[in-house]
C-alpha positions as CSV (number, residue, x, y, z in Angstrom):
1,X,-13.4,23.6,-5.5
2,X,-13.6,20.8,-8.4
3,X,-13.2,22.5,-11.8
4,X,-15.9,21.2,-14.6
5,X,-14.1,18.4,-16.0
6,X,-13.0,17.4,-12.3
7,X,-16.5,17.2,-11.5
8,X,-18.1,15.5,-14.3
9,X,-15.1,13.0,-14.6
10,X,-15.4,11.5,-11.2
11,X,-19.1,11.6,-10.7
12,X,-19.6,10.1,-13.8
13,X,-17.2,7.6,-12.9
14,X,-18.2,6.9,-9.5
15,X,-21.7,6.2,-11.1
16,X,-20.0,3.6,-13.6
17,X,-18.9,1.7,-10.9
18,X,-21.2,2.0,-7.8
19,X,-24.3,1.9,-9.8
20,X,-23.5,-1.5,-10.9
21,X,-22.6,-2.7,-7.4
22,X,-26.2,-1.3,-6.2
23,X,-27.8,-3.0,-8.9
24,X,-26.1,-6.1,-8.1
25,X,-26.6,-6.1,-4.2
26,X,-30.4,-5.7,-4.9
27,X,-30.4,-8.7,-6.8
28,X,-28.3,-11.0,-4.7
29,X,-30.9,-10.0,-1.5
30,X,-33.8,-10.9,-4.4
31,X,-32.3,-13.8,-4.8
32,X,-32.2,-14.8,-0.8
33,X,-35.5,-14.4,0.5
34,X,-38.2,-17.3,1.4
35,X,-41.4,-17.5,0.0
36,X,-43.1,-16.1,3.2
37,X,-40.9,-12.7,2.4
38,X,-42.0,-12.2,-1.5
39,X,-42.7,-8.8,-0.6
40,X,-39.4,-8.1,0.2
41,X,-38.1,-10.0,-2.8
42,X,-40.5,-7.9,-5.0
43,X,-39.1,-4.9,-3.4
44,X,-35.7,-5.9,-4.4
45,X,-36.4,-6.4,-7.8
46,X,-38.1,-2.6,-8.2
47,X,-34.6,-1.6,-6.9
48,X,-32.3,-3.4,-9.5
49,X,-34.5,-2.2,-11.8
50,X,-34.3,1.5,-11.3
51,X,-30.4,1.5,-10.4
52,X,-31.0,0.2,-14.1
53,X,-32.6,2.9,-15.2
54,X,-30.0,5.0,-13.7
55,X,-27.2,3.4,-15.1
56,X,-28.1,3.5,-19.0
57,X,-28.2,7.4,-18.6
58,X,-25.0,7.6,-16.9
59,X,-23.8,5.1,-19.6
60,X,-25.5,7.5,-22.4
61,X,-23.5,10.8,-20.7
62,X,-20.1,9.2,-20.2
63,X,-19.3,8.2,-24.1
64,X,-16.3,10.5,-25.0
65,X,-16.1,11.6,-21.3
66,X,-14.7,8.7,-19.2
67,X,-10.9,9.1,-18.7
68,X,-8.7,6.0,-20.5
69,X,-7.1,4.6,-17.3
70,X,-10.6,4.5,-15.8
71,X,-12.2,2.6,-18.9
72,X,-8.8,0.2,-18.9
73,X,-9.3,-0.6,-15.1
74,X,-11.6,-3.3,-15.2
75,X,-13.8,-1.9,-12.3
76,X,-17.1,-0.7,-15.5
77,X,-16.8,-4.4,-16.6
78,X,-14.8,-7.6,-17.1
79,X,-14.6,-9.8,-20.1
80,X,-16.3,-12.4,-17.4
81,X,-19.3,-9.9,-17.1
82,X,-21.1,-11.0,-19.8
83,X,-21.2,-14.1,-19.5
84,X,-21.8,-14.2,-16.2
85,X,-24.8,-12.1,-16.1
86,X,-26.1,-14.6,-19.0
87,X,-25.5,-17.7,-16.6
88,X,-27.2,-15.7,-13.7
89,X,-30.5,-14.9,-15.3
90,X,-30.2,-18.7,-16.6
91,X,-30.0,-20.3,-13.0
92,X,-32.6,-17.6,-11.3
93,X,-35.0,-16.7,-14.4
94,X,-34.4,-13.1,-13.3
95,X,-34.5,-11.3,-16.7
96,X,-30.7,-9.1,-16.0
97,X,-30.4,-6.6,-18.3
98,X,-27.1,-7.5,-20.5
99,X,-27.6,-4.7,-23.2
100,X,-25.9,-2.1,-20.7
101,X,-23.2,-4.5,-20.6
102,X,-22.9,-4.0,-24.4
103,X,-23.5,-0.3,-23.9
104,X,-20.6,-0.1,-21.6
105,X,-18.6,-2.6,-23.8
106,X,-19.0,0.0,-26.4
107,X,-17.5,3.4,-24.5
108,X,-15.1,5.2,-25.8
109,X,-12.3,7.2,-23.7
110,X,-12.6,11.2,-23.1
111,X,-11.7,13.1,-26.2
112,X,-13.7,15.8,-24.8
113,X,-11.6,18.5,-22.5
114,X,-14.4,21.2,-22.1
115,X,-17.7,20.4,-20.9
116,X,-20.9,23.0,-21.6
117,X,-23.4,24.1,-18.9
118,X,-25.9,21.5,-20.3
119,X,-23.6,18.3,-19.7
120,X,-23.0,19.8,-16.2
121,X,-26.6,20.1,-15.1
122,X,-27.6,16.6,-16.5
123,X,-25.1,15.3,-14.3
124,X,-25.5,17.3,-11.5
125,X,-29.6,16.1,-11.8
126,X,-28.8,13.1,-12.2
127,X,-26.6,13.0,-9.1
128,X,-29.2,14.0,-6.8
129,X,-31.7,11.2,-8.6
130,X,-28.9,8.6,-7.5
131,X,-28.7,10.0,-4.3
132,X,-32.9,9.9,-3.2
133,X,-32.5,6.4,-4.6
134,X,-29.7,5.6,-2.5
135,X,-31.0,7.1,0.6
136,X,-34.1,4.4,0.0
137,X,-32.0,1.4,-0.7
138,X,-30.1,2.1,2.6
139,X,-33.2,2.2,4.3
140,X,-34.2,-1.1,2.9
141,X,-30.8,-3.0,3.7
142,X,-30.9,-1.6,7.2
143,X,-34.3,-2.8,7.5
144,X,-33.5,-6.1,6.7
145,X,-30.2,-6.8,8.3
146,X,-32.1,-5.3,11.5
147,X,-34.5,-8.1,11.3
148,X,-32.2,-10.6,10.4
149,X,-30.3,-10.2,13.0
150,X,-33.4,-10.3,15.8
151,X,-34.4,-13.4,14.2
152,X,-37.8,-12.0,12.6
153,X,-36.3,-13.3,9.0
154,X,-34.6,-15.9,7.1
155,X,-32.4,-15.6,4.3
156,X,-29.9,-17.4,2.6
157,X,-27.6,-14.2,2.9
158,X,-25.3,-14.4,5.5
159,X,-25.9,-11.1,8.1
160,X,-22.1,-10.2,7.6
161,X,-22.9,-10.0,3.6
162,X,-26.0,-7.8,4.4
163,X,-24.0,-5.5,6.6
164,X,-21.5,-5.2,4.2
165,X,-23.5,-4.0,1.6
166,X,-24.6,-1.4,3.6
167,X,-21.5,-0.7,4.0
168,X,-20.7,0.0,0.4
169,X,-23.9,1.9,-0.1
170,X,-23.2,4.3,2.7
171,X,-19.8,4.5,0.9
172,X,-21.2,5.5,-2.3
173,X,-24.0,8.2,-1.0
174,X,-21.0,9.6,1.4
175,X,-18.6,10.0,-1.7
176,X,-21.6,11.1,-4.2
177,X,-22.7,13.7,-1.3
178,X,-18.6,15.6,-1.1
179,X,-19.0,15.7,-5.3
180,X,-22.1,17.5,-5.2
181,X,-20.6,19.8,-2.8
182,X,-17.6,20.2,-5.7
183,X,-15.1,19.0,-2.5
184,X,-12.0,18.9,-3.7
185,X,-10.2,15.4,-2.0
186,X,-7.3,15.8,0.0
187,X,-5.2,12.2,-1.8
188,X,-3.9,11.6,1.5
189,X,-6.7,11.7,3.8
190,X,-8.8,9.9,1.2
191,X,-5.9,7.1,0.8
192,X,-6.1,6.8,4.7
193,X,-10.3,6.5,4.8
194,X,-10.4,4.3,1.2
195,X,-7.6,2.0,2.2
196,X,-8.9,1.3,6.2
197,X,-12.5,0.9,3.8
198,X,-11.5,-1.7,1.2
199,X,-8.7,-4.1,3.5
200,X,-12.0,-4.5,5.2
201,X,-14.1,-5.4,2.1
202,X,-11.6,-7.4,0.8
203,X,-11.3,-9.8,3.6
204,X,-14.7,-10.5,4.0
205,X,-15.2,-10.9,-0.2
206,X,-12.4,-13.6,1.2
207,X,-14.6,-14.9,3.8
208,X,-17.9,-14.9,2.0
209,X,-15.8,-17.0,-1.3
210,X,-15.0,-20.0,1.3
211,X,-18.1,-20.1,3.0
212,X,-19.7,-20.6,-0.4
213,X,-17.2,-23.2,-1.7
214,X,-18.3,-27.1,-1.9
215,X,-16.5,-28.3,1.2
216,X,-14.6,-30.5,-1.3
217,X,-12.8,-27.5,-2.6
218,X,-10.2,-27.6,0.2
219,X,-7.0,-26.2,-1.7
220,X,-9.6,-23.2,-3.0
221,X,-11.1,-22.8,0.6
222,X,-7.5,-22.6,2.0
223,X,-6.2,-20.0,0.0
224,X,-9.8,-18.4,0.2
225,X,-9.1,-18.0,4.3
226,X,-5.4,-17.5,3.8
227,X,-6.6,-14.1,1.8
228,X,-9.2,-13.3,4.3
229,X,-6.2,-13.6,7.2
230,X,-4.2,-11.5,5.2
231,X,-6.2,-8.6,4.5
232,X,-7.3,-8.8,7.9
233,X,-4.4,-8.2,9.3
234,X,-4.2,-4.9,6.2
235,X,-7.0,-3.8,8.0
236,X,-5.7,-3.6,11.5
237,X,-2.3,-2.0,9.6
238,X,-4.8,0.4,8.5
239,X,-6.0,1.5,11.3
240,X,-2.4,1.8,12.9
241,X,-1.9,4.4,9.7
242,X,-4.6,6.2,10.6
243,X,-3.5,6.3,14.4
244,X,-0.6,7.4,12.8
245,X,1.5,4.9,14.6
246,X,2.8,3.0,11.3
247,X,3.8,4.6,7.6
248,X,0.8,4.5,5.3
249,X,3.3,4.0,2.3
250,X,4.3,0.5,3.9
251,X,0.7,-0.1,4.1
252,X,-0.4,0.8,0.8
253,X,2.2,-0.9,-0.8
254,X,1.4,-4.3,1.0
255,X,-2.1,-3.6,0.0
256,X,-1.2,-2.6,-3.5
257,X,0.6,-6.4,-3.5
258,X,-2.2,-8.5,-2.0
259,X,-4.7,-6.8,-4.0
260,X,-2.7,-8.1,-7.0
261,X,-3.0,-11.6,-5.8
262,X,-6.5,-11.2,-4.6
263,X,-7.8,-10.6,-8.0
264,X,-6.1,-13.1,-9.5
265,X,-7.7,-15.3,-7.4
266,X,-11.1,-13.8,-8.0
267,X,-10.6,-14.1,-12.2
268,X,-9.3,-17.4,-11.5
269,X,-12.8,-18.2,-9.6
270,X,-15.4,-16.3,-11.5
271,X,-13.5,-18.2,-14.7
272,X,-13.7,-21.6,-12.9
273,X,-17.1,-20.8,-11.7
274,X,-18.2,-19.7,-15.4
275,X,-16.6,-23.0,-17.2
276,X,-17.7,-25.5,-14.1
277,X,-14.8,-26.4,-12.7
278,X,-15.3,-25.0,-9.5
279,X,-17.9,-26.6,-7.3
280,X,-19.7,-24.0,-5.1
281,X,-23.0,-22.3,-4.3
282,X,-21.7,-19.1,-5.5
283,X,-24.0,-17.6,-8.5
284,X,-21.9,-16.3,-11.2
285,X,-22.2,-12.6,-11.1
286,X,-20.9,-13.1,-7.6
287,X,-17.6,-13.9,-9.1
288,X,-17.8,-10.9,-11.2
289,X,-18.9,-8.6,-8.6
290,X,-15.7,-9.2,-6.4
291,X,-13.6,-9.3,-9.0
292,X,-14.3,-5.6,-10.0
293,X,-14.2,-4.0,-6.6
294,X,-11.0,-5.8,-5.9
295,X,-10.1,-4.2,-9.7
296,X,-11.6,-0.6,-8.3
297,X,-9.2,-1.1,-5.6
298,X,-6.2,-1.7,-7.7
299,X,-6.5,1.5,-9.2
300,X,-7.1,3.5,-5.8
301,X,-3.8,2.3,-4.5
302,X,-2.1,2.8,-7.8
303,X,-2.9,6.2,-7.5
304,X,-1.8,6.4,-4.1
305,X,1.3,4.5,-4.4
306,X,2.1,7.4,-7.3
């Protein structure tokens, strides 16, 4: 069973991160509807909103909290978030709420070693608030990718993009659901599930970058498809690991080095993106976005590579 500080520490962190993702998926399917589907856009935006509201009390409970190597990782914010979010609400009008930016900006690393009854049960609460949410929003993507797919809508999202932000939702409620339950993770069956997870993510953040690139952009789209080949293949090692018919050490550490290169790549973009030197359709928080899950990553195999 999780001891106090376990608990608190990794929900709070899990919040951090996924909360922003959600919030962030609901706007880039706001952002993809027609006209003829403003309901669904309206919908959308009630989501990113609450996830909002979600995140500036997990943002007001983690100050003093948050362990350092967490805080350091890149995977709360970037110093492209910013900026990226202000360029975002420029191009779309959608008003993003940068002041939880700033909030996070402004955390401070755990000092605090004990944690009273009260700061348990506020998280704990809040928890199961995330996870009603969550359990909507998954009924909302579903919906749509389910319609997509039988041709009974039209967006700009590719269906690959919606499923894989399901994906990542049913990640997060799955994770959130084991915390509640004070599950103590087993490092090596996680690094087994996380890494077969995230070779997979990171190849199609690969996929969804050249699809998105001006078709001029040919050394960009090359190494863009080069990464989504290589992680591809990650996956399949991945799922040898788990068949237990190659070393998962070999595979983590082949991760742990493309992931390196991967994020380069994505800071490289979302800077290009941010100082127009890049020519793409890709909105600028995009560039953000895949640059802290590909962070996130980093730090998962870090751990398991310890």
């Amino acid at each position: 069973m999780l001891s106090t500080t376990e608990y608190v520490q990794q929900s709070l962190g899990l919040h951090l991160f996924f909360l922003r993702i959600m919030k962030e998926h609901a706007f880039f399917l706001e952002l993809g509807f027609t006209p003829r589907d403003k309901d669904f856009t309206r919908t959308a935006d009630e989501f990113r909103l609450a996830f909002d509201d979600v995140l500036r009390d997990v943002i007001t409970l983690s100050n003093d909290v948050i362990a350092p190597d967490f805080l350091r990782s890149g995977e709360v914010i970037t110093p492209f978030t910013l900026k990226a979010e202000e360029a975002s609400a420029y191009y779309t009008g959608v008003a993003i709420n940068t002041r939880l930016t700033k909030m996070e900006d402004e955390l401070s690393a755990g000092r605090l070693s004990n944690f009273d009854h009260a700061l348990v049960q506020r998280v704990s609460m809040l928890s199961n608030r995330v996870l009603d949410l969550l359990e909507k929003f998954i009924q909302f993507k579903t919906r749509i990718l389910r319609d997509v797919t039988s041709c009974r809508m039209f967006t700009v999202n590719y269906p690959l993009l919606i499923d894989h932000i399901l994906r990542e939702a049913r990640l997060y409620h799955r994770m959130l659901l084991r915390l509640q339950e004070k599950e103590v993770f087993d490092i090596e069956q996680e690094a087994f599930e996380q890494e077969l997870f995230w070779n997979r993510i990171m190849a199609e953040h690969s996929l969804f970058i050249r699809g998105l690139l001006d078709p001029t952009e040919n050394e960009l789209i090359t190494l863009a498809n080069n990464f989504g080949n290589e992680f591809n293949e990650l996956y399949e090692e991945s799922k040898a690991a788990v068949d237990r018919t190659l070393p998962l050490s070999r595979v983590t550490d082949e991760s742990l080095k493309a992931t390196m290169e991967i994020r380069n790549f994505n800071a490289q973009g979302t800077q290009g993106i941010l100082e127009c030197k890049v020519k793409s359709i890709i909105i600028p928080l995009l560039g953000d976005h895949v640059l802290r899950e590909s962070n996130h990553y980093l730090r998962l195999l870090r751990t398991y590579a310890k």
